[in-house]
N, C-alpha and C positions, 0 to 999 in steps of 0.2 A: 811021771810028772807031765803034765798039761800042758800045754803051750803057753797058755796064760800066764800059769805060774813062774814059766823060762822068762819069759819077756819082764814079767814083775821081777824075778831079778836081776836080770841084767842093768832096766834102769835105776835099782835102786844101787846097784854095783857103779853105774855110772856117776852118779851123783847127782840126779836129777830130782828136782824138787816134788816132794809127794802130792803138791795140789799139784804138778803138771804131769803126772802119775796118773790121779784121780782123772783128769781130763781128757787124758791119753785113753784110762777105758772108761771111759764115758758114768764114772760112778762116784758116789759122795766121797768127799777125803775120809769120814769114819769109817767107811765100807775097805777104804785101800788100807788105812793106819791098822783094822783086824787084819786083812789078808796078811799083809808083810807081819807082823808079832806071829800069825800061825807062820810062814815061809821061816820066819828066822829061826824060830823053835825047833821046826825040821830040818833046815839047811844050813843051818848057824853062822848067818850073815853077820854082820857086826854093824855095834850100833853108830848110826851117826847123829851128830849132833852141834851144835855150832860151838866156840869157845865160849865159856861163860863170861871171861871178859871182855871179848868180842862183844857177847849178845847187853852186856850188863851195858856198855858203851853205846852201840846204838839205842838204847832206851835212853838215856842219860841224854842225847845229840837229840832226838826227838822230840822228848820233854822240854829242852830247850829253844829248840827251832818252835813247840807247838803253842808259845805261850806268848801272851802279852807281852810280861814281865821282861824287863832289864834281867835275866837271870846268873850273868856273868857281874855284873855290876851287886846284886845283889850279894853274889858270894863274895865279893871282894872286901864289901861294908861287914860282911860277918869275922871276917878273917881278920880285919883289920883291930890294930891293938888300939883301941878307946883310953886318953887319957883327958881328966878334968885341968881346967887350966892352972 
């Protein structure tokens, strides 16, 4: 094993983000994202990944934050029970 290959896992052992990976040796994130899929096939690293409702949330907070729209006000009128007088 190469030197490169030790150092590519230790940080991904560390938790460090794969674009500061990429950055670290100086090469596109597709170039790191192959290396590590070959490293872990051989060294059977594990995968990481964020919580999907974690990630599902931050989308949701962003979407929010990135819009015009009253988007809390708007779910509120949807949710509310509609009677005729």
């Amino acid at each position: 094993m190469d030197a490169d290959t030790k150092k590519l896992i230790e940080l991904h052992k560390s938790g460090m983000a794969i674009q500061d990976i990429a950055d670290e040796f100086g090469v596109a994130l597709v170039t790191i994202k192959r290396r590590i899929s070959k490293v872990r096939k051989e060294h059977h690293l594990p995968w990481r990944s964020k919580s999907k409702q974690k990630t599902r949330m931050d989308r949701v907070e962003h979407d929010i934050d990135a819009t015009a729209w009253n988007v809390r006000l708007g779910n509120q009128y949807i949710q509310q029970e509609w009677r005729s007088c």
